[in-house]
C-alpha positions in Angstrom: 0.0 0.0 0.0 2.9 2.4 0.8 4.5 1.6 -2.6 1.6 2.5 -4.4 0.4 5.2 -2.4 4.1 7.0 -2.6 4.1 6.2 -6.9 0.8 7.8 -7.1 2.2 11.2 -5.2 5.4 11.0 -7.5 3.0 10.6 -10.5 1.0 13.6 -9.7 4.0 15.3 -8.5 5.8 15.3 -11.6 3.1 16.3 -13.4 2.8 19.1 -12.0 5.9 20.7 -11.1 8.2 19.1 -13.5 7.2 17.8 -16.6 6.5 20.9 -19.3 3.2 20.8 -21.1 3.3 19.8 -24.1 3.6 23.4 -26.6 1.2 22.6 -29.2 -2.0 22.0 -26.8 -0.5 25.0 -25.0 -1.0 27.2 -28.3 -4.0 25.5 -29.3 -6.2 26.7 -26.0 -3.9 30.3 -25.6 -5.4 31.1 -29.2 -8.4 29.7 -29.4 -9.4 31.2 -25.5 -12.1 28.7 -25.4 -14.8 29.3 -22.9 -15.2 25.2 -22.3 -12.3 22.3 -22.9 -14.0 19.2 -23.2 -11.9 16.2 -22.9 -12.8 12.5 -23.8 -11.0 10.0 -21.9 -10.5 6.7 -21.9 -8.7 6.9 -18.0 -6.4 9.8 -17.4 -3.0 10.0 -19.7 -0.8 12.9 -20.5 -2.7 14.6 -22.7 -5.6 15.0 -19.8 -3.2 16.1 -17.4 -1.6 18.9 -19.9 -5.4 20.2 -20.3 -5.9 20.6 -16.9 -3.5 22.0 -16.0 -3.7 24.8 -18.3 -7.4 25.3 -17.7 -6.0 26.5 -14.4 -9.7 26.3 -12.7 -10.0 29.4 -15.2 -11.7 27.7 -18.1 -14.2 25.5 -17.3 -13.3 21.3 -17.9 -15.4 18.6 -19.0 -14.9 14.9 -18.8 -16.4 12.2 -20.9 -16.4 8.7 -19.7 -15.6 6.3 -23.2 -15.1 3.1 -20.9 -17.5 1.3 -18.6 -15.2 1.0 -15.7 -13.2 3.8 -16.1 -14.2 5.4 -12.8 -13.9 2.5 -10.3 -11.1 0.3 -12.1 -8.6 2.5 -13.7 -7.4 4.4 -10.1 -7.3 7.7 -9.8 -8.1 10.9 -12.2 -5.4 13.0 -9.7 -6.8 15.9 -11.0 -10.8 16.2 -11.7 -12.7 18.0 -14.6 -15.3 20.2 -13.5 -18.3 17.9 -14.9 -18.0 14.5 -15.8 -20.5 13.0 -18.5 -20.8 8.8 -17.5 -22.5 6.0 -19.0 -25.6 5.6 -16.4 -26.8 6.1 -13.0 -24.8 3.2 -11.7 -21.4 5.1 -12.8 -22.3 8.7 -11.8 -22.4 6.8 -9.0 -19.1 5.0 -8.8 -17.3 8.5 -9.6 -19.1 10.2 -6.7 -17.9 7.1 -4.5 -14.5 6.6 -6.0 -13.4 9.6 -7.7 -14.7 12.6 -4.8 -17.1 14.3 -7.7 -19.9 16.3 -6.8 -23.5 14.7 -7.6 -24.7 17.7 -9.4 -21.7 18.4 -11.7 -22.2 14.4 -12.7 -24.7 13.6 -15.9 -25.8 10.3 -16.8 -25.0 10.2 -20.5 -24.8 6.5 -22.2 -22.0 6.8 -25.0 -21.9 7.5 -28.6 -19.9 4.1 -29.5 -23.7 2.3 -29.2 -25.9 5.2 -31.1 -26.1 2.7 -34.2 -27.4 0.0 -31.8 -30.2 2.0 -30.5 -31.4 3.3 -34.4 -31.1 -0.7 -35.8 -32.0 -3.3 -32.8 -35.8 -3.4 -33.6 -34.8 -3.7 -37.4 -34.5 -7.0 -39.3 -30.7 -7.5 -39.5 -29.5 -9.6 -42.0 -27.3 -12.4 -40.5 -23.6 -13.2 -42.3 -24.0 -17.0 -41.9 -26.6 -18.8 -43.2 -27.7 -21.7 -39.7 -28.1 -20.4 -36.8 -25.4 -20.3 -34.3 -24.1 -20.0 -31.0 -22.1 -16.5 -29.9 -19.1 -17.4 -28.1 -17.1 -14.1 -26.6 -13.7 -14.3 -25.3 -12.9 -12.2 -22.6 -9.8 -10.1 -22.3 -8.2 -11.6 -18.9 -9.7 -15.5 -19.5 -8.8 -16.4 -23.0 -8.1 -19.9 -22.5 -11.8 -21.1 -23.7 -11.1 -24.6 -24.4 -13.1 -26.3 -21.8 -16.1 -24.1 -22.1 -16.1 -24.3 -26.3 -15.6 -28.4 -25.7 -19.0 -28.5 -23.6 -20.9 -26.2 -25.8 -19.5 -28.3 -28.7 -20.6 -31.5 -27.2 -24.2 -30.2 -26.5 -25.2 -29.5 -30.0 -23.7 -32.7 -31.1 -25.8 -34.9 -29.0 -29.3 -32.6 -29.1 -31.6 -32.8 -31.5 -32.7 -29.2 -31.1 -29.1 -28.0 -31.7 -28.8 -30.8 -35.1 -28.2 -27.4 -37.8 -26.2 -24.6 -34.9 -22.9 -24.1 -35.1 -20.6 -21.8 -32.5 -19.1 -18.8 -33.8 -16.2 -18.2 -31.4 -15.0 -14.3 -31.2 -11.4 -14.0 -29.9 -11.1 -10.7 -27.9 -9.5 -8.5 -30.6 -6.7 -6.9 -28.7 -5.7 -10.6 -26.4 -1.9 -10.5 -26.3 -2.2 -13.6 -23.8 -2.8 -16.6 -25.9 -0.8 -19.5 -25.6 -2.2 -21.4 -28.3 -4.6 -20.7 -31.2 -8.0 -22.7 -31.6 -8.4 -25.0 -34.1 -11.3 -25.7 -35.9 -10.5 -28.8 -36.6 -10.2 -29.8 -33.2 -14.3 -29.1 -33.1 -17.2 -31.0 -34.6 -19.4 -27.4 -34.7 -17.0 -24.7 -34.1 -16.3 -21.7 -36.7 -13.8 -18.3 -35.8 -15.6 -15.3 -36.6 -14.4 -14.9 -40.1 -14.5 -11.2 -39.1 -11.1 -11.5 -37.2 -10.2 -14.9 -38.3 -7.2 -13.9 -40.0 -5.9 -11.8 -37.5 -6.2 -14.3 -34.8 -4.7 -16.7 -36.7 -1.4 -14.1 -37.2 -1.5 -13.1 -33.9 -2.1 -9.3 -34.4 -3.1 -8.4 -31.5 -2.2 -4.7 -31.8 -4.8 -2.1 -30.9 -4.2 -0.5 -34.4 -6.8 -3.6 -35.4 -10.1 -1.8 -35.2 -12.8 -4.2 -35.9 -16.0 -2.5 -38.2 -18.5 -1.6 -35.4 -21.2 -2.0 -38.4 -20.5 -5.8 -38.5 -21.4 -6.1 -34.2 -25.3 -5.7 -34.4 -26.0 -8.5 -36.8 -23.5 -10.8 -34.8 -25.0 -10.4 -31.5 -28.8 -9.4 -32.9 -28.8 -12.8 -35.1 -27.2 -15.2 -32.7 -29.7 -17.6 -30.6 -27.9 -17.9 -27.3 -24.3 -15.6 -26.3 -21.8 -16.7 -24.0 -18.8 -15.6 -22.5 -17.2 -13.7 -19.8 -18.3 -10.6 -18.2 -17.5 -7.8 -20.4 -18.5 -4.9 -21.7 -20.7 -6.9 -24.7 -23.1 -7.5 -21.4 -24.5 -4.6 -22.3 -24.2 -4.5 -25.9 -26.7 -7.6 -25.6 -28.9 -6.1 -23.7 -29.5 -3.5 -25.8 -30.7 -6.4 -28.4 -32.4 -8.1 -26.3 -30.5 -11.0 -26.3 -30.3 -13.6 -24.3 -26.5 -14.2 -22.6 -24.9 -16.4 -20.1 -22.2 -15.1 -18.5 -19.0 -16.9 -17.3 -18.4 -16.2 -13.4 -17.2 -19.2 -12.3 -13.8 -20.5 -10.5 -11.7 -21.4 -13.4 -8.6 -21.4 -11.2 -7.3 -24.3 -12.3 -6.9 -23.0 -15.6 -6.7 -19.0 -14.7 -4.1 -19.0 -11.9 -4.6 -14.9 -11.0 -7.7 -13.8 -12.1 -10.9 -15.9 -12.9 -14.7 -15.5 -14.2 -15.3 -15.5 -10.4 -13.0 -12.2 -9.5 -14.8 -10.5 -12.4 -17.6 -10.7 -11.3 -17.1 -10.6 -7.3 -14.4 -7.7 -7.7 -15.2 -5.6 -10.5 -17.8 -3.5 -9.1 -19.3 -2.0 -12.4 -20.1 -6.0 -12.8 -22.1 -5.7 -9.6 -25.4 -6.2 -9.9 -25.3 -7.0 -13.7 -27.7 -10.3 -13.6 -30.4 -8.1 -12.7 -31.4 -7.1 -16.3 -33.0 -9.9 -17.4 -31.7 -11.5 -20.2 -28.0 -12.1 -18.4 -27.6 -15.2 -16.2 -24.4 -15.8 -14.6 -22.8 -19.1 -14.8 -21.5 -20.1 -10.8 -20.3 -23.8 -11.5 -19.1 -24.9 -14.9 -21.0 -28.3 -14.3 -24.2 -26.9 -14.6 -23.1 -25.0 -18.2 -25.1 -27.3 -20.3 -28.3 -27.2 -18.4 -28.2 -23.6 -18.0 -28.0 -23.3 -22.0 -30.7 -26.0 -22.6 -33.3 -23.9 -19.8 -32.1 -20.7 -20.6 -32.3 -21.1 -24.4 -35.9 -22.5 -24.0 -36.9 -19.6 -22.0 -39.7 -17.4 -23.2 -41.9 -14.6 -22.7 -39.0 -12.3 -21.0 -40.4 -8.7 -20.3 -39.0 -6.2 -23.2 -39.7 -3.2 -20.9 -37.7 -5.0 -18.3 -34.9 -5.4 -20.1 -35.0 -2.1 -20.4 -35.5 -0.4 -17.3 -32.6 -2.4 -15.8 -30.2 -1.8 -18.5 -30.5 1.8 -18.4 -29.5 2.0 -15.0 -25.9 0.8 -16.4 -26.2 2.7 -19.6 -28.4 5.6 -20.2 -30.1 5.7 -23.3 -33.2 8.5 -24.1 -35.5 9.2 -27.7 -31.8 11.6 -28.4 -28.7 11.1 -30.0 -25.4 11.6 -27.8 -24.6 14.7 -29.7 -27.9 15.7 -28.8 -27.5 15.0 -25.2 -24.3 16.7 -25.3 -25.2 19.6 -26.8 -27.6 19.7 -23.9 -25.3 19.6 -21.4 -23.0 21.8 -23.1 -25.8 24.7 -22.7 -26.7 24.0 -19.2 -22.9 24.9 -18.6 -22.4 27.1 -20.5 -25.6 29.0 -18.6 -24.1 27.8 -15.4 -21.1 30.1 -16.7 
């Protein structure tokens, strides 16, 4: 604790009294004079320290949240914008708890990365893959998948109901873990999301491989059943509707640091998640196949439900984010 306590006040400290800021931003805001800086941030980096530093308190600073847990996982913003635009109730929340922001200068926003899945989930997508399929999602810290793929594998092969499904397993894009690759071969049903296929296969891993946002609604909004860990795609199936079961049990045995379990338990913006009603967390790996066969046969799941419990993670209204943020913009702007 003393470590990390004493490299968080060197952090900060050399921010602010020795590193110089970097000229270009410096000119930018001294000739532009701008009566707002707004700052989209994925978790504080130097560019969000330079900012604040020259808005001084002089020029008022606002903060948008791009990642889910960017306000209870990532530590500490040091230094804290003005307002703060988050994803939902749940993290305005988290950044009043976590990050010492005041309630009022905190607005529930959702994010723009999901506009297009508001505007096309009530729409007839047209699948890429012509059976129907199960949606298999690795997660970042749990890419070992083997055991879970094998069961899933082994249930369509001996049901009747599942005769004509295959699995379409989606490697996290950006996993830089992987000891091995999958094979297909090594699976009577199994396909890799031609989508990233060849990248997996190559191992390029690298951020710079941005997969087309387009291609996600038809993937999750034309599968029959997702699975996977508990990321941020939760939500993303909400938003369809879909029906998911997430991975949160003890993998240990295969995970040695950090399993389903701890992701769930530990990450507190995956508190509380299995109350929207189309998620159902997965506590023993035993019980995987019966939880597909019940959960996949379940019907009649409130819509407005769904809903109502998803917004409480991530906002969403009859506006766009622009609009929403143009809205805010003017209540500050009147504020100042």
């Amino acid at each position: 604790l003393f470590f990390l306590i004493s490299r968080y006040l060197s952090f900060i400290f050399s921010f602010e009294y020795k590193m110089e800021v970097n000229k270009k931003l410096f000119n930018i805001i001294s000739k532009l004079n701008p009566d707002l800086i707004i700052i989209p941030m994925t978790e504080p980096c130097l560019e969000y320290y330079d900012a604040m530093r020259l808005a001084k308190n002089k020029i008022p600073t606002l903060g948008l949240i791009d990642n889910w847990d960017n306000v209870s996982s990532r530590g500490s913003f040091g230094i804290n914008t003005d307002y703060l635009g988050v994803w939902g109730k749940q993290t305005k929340e988290h950044a009043i708890k976590y990050q010492n922001f005041i309630s009022k200068n905190v607005f529930a926003m959702g994010t723009s990365r999901f506009d297009n899945y508001f505007s096309v989930r009530d729409k007839k997508i047209k699948s890429n893959f012509k059976f129907k399929y199960f949606l298999f999602l690795e997660s970042f810290y749990n890419p070992n998948n083997i055991l879970e793929l094998k069961i899933i594998d082994d249930l369509i092969s001996n049901n009747e109901i599942f005769k004509k499904f295959k699995i379409i397993y989606r490697p996290h894009p950006w996993q830089k873990k992987h000891r091995s690759i999958l094979e297909e071969k090594n699976f009577n049903n199994l396909i890799i999301d031609p989508q990233i296929k060849k990248n997996y296969k190559k191992r390029n891993f690298a951020a710079s491989f941005q997969p087309k946002l387009d291609y996600y609604p038809s993937l999750i909004s034309n599968a029959e059943l997702i699975i996977g860990g508990p990321t941020t795609m939760m939500l993303e199936t909400a938003i369809f509707r879909k029906k998911m079961i997430v991975l949160g049990y003890n993998n240990k045995k295969i995970h040695q640091r950090y399993t389903y379990e701890d992701e769930v338990k530990y990450l507190v913006h995956n508190q509380g998640i299995e109350k929207i009603p189309v998620l159902k967390i997965c506590k023993d790996i035993d019980h995987l196949k019966n939880l597909i066969l019940n959960f996949y046969n379940k019907k009649n799941i409130n819509i407005s439900n769904i809903d109502k419990q998803r917004r409480y993670f991530l906002f969403h209204d009859k506006y766009k984010y622009r609009e929403r943020l143009k809205i805010l913009v003017d209540q500050i702007f009147r504020k100042n």
